[in-house]
C-alpha positions in Angstrom: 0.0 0.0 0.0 1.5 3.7 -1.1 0.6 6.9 0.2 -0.8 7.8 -2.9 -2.8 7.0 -5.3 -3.1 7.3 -9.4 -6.2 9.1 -10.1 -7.0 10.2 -14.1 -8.0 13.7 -14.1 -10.5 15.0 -16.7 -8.2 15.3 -19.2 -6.8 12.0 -18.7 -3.5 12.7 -17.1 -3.0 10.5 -14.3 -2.3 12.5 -11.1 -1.5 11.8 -7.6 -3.9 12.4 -4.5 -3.1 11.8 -0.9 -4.5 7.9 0.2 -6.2 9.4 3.6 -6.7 5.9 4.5 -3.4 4.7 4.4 -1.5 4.7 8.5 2.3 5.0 7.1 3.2 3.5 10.6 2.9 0.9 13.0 2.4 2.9 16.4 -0.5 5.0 14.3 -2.5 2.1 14.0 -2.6 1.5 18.0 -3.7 5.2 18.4 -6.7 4.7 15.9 -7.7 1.6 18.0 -7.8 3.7 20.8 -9.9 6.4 19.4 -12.5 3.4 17.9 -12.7 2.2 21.5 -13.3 5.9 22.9 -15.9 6.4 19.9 -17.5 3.1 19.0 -20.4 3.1 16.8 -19.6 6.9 15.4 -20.3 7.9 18.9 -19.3 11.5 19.5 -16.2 12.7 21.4 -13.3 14.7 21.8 -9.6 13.7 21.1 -6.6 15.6 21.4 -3.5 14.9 19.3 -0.2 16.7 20.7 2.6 17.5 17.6 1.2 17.5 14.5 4.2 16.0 12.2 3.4 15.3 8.6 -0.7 15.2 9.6 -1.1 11.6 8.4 -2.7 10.3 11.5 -5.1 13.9 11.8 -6.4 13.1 8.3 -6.6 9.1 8.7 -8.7 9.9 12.4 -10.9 12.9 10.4 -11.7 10.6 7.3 -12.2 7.7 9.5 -14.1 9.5 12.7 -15.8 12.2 11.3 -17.9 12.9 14.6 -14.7 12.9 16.3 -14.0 16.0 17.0 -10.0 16.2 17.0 -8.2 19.6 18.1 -4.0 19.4 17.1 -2.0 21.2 19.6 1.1 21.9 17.2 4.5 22.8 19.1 6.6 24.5 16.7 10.4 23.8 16.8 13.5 25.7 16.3 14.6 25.5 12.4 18.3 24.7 14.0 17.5 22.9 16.6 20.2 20.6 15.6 22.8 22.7 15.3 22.2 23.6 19.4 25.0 20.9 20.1 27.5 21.9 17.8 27.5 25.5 19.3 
């Protein structure tokens, strides 16, 4: 499974488009689990993600929950965070 998919567009083309049901790792799996036993049945409820990263999970849980409702607490980092051991 890839995270995207060939689509044609109207003119033919093929294109790509983001798979939104595709969990690119292991660990994101086990957090999906645990919102379907915090929502079961489309139930309503809150869930907070902390660090949004590349947003793969946010848009699996959206596409996949949609009466979940899912605030992303982002915490921005340094760009050169990296370098702070060099120095």
């Amino acid at each position: 499974m890839e995270l995207f998919l060939a689509v044609k567009s109207r003119k033919g083309k093929p294109k790509k488009v983001i798979d939104v049901g595709y969990l690119a790792c292991d660990y994101h799996s086990y957090m999906a689990v645990g919102v379907a036993l915090a929502a079961p049945d489309g139930m309503e409820c809150n869930v907070a993600v902390i660090g949004l990263g590349g947003g793969g999970l946010c848009n699996f849980l959206h596409h996949c929950f949609q009466k979940v409702w899912l605030p992303v607490i982002f915490i921005p980092v340094h760009p050169w965070w990296f370098l702070s051991e060099v120095w």
